[in-house]
C-alpha positions in Angstrom: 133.7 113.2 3.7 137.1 113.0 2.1 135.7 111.7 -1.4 133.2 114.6 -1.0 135.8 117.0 -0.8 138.4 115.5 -3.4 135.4 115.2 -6.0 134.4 118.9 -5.2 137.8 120.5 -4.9 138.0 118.7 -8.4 135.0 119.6 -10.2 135.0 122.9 -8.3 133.2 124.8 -11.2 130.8 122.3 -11.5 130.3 121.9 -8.4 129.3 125.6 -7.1 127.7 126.1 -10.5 124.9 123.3 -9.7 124.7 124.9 -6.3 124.7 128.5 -6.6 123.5 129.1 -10.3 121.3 125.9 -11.7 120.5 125.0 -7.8 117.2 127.0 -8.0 116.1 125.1 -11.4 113.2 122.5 -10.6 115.3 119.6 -11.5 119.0 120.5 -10.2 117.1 121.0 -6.8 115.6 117.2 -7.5 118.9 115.8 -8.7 120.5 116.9 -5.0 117.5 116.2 -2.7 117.7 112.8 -4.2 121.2 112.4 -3.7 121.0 113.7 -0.1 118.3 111.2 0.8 120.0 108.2 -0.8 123.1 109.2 1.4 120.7 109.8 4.3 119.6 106.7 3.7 123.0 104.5 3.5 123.6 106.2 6.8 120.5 105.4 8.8 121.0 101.9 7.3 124.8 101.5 9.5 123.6 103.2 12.7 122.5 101.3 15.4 119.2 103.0 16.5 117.2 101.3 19.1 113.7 102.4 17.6 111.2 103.7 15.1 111.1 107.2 17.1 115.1 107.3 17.2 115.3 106.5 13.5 112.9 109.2 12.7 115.0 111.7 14.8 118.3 110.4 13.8 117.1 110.8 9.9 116.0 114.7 10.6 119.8 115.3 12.0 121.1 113.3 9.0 119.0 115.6 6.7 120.2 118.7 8.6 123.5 117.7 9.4 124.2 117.0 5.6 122.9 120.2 4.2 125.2 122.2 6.4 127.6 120.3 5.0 126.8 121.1 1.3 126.6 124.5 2.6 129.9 125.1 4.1 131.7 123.2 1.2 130.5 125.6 -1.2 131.3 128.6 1.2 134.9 127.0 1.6 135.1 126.1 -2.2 134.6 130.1 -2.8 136.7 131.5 -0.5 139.0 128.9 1.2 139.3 130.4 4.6 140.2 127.2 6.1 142.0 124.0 5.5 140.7 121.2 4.2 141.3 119.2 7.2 139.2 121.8 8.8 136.8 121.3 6.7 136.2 117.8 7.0 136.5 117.7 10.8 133.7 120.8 10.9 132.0 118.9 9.3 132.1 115.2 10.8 132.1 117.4 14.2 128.9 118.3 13.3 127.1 115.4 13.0 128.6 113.7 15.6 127.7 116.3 18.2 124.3 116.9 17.0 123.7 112.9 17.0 125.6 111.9 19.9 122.2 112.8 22.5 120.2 110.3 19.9 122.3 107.4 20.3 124.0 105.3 23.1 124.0 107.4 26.0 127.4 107.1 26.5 128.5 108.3 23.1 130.6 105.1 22.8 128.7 103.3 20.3 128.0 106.6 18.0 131.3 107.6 17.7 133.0 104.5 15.9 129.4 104.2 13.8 129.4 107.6 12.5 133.0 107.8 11.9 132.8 104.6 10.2 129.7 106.5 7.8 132.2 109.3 6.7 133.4 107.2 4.3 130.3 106.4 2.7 129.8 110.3 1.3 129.0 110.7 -1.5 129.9 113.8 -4.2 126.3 116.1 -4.5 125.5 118.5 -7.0 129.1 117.8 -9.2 
């Protein structure tokens, strides 16, 4: 999450350019779902999930999770109401507490997994 937000802060023109202007192009719009399923992807790959039907649920969060994501950085990246910090701790927040019913029951082994996947994001859409 921390690379995501360096590379936007960055490339902040870019960056809300490709999502706000060019994102309703054809191939802007494939450029980022592909990027958002390859991350998706590297993630499901670290988690332990104990079956098929968990994956499938776990890579629908994933999806979702990450798109809010995308969303609120280009919210904060117009109008900075928050910290970064904030940010990034929305943000892994969010995942972990819409995951943490999908994984051990205890919340025990998702936490250190997931925590461990923040620093596997990736820049989209810069």
């Amino acid at each position: 999450m921390d690379v995501h937000l360096e590379h936007s802060v960055a490339n902040r023109n870019a960056v809300l350019a490709a999502n706000r202007v060019l994102a309703g192009g054809p191939v802007i719009q494939k450029i980022m779902t592909n990027e958002l399923d390859a991350l998706r992807a590297r993630l499901l790959a670290v988690l332990p999930l104990a079956d098929e039907s968990t994956r499938e649920a776990v890579s629908g969060v994933l999806k979702s999770g990450l798109v809010f994501d995308q969303v609120l950085c280009v919210d904060w990246l117009t109008r900075e109401t928050c910290t970064r910090t904030h940010v990034r701790d929305v943000c892994i927040g969010a995942v972990l507490g819409a995951l943490r019913p999908l994984l051990a029951e205890d919340g025990r082994v998702a936490a250190p997994a997931i925590l461990g996947l923040c620093r596997l994001a990736v820049p989209v859409g810069g």
